[in-house]
N, C-alpha and C positions, 0 to 999 in steps of 0.2 A: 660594594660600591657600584651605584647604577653605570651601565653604560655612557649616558650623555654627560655624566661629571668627571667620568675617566677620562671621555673622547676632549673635552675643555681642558682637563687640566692636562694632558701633554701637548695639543695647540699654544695653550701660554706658555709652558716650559720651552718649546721648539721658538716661539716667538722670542721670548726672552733671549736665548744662545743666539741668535740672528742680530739681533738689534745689541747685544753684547758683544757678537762678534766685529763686529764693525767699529766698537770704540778703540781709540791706540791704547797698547801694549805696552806697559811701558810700571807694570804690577811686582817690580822684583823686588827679593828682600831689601831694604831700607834703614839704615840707622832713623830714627826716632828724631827729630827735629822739632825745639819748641817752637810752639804756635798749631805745632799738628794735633787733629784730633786721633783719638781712639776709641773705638765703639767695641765693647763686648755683648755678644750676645750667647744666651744660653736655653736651650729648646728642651722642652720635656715631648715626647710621644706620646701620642693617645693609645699605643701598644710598646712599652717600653722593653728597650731591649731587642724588640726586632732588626733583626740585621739588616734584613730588607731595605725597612723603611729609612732606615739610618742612612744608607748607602743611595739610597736615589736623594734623599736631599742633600748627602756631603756634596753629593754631583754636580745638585742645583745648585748648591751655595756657592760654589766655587767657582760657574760661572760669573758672581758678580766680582771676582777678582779684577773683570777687564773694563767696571767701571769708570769714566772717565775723575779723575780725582782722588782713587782707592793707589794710596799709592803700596801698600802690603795689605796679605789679608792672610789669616791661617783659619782649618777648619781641623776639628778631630774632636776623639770622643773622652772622657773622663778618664783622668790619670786614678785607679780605686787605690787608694792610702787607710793604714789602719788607723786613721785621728776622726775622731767623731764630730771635728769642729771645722775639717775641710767640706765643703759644699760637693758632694759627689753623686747625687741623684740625678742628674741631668742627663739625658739620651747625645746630645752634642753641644761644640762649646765653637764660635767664633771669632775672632779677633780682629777688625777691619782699622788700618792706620788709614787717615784722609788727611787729602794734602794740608788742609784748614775749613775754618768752621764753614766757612764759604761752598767749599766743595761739598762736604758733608749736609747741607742746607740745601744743595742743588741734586744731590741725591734722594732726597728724601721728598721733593717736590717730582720730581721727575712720577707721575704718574702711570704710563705704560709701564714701568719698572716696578713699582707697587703694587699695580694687579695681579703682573704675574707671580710678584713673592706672594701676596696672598694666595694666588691659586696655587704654587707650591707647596705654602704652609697650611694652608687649612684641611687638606685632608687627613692629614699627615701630623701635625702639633695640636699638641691638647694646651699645651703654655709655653709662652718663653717670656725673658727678660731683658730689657735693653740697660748697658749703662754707659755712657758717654763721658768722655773725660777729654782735657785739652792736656798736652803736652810740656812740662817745663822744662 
């Protein structure tokens, strides 16, 4: 990795944890209330299996726990099960509950916030997947 995309991509990371930190706190476990959303997401690496790289984005990821609107979020890696038809190739797996669609919608506009997931995710994921679900 050249210098100048390393020296950006811990600028955005450092920027993100700042402007993260500053949102309230308020991310604790949460019973599930309908009208909330839930978003899974599931990452593959471009070097899978690296502990490394695993470990500097659980990091990242988990800064957006303090999200304004994230009201739970879980992050970890593949439970490996002997059934051939559980989905277990994935390098990490996340779980973000949002207060409502609203919230979730204001997340995902929030553009500073996007950069810097992209500049955490792009040197680092080769694919991930989003799936969104609302709450009954």
């Amino acid at each position: 990795m050249n210098f100048s995309l390393f020296f950006r991509m811990r600028i955005a990371l450092f920027l993100t944890c700042i402007a993260l930190s500053l949102a309230p706190t308020g991310a604790q476990a949460v019973a599930t209330r309908s009208g909330q959303v839930t978003r899974v997401m599931l990452f593959w690496l471009k070097r899978p299996g690296n502990v490394d790289d695993q470990n500097f984005l659980l990091r990242a990821l988990r800064t957006l726990r303090r999200a304004r609107g994230v009201n739970d979020m879980r992050v970890g890696r593949p439970l490996l099960v002997d059934r051939p038809s559980v989905e277990q190739s994935f390098d990490l797996g996340v779980v973000m509950t949002f207060r409502d669609r609203e919230a979730l919608e204001k997340f995902e506009r929030d553009q500073r916030r996007q950069q810097a997931i992209d500049a955490m995710l792009r040197p680092l994921v080769r694919q991930y997947i989003v799936y969104n679900f609302v709450n009954e």
